[in-house]
C-alpha positions in Angstrom: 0.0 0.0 0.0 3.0 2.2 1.0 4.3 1.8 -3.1 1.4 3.7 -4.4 0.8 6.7 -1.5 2.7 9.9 -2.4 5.5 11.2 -0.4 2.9 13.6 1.2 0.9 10.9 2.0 3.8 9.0 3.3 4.8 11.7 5.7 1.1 12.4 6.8 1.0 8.9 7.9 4.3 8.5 9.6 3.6 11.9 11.5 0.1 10.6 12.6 1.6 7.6 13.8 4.3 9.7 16.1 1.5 11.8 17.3 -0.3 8.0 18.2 2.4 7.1 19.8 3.1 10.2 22.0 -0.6 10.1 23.4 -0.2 7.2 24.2 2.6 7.7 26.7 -0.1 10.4 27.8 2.9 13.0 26.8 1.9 16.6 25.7 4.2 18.2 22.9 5.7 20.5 25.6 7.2 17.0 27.6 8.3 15.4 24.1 9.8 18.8 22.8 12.2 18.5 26.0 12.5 15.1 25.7 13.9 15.1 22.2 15.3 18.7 22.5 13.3 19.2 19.2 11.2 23.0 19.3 7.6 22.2 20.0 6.9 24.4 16.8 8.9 21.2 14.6 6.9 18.6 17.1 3.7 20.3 15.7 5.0 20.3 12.3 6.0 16.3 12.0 3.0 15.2 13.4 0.6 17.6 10.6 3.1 15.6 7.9 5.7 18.4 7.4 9.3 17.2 6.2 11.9 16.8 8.7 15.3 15.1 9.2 15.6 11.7 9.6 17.5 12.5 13.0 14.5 14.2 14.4 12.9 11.5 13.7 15.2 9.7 15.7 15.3 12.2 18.0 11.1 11.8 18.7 11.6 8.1 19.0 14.2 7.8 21.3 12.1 10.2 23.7 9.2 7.6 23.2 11.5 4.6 23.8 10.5 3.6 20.4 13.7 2.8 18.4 12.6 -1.0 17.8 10.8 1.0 14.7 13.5 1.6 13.2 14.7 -2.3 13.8 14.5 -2.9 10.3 16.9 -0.2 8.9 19.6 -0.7 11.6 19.7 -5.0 11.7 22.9 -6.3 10.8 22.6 -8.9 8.0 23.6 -12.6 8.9 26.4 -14.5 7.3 26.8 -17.9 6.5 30.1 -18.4 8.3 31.1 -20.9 5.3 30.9 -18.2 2.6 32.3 -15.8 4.8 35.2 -18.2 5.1 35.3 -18.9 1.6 35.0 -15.4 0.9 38.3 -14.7 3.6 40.6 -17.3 1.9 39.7 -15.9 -1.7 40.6 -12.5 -1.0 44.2 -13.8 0.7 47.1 -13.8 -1.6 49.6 -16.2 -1.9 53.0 -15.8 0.2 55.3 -15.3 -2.6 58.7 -17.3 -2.2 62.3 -15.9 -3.5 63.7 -18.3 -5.8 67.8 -18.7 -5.0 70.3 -19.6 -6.9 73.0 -21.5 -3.8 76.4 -20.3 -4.9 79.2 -22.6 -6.0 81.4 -23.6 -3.8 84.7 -22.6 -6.5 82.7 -19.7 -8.1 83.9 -16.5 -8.0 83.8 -13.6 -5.7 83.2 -10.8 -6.0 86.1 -8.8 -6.6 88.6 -11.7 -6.1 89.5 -13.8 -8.7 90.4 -17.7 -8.3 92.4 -20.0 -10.1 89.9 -22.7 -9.7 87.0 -22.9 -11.7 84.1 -25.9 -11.7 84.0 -28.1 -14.5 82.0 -31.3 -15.7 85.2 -33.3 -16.2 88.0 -33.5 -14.2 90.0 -34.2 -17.5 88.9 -30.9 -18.3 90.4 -29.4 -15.5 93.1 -26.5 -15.4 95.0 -24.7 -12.8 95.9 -21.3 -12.8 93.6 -20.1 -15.4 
């Protein structure tokens, strides 16, 4: 029913409701107008269906220990904890590993240069090259 009302209609209904609400505490506009620290004059104008904030809004229903109305805008979304896990380990990259090359034992270093030198034969071998 809510999809076909106009936005004035919409906020005629929702300030009737507040006013509802409020008499039912038996609160005058004065005592809710502290309450909320909202002027009486904006009290009087959400209740007629005049725009307002969405924080006085708030406002009006914490001072009418009403915020279980708005329930349905502030509940947290459950998660299945197995596509939350999944979700976890796909967004985790993979520990990347240095590939090293272990030095040879005869090679060369820096600076310094040897007479030996590693070879695949040892009939290949010669000194003091």
């Amino acid at each position: 029913m809510m999809q076909i009302m106009n936005d004035e209609e919409i906020l005629k209904q929702i300030g009737a409701k507040l006013k509802e609400l409020r008499v039912e505490r038996n609160m005058k506009q004065k005592e809710l107008s502290e309450r909320s620290g909202l002027s009486m004059f904006s009290i009087s104008q959400i209740e007629t269906g005049h725009n307002t904030s969405i924080l006085s809004l708030v406002q009006i229903l914490k001072a009418l220990d009403r915020m279980d109305m708005l329930e349905p805008f502030l509940k947290a979304k459950e998660v299945d904890p197995e596509l939350l896990a999944q979700f976890i380990q796909s967004q985790q990259q993979p520990v990347r590993q240095r590939v090293t090359t272990p030095k040879s034992f005869f090679a060369e270093e820096e600076g310094e240069s040897s007479n030996f030198r590693m070879v695949a034969d040892d009939s290949d071998f010669e000194y003091g090259k």
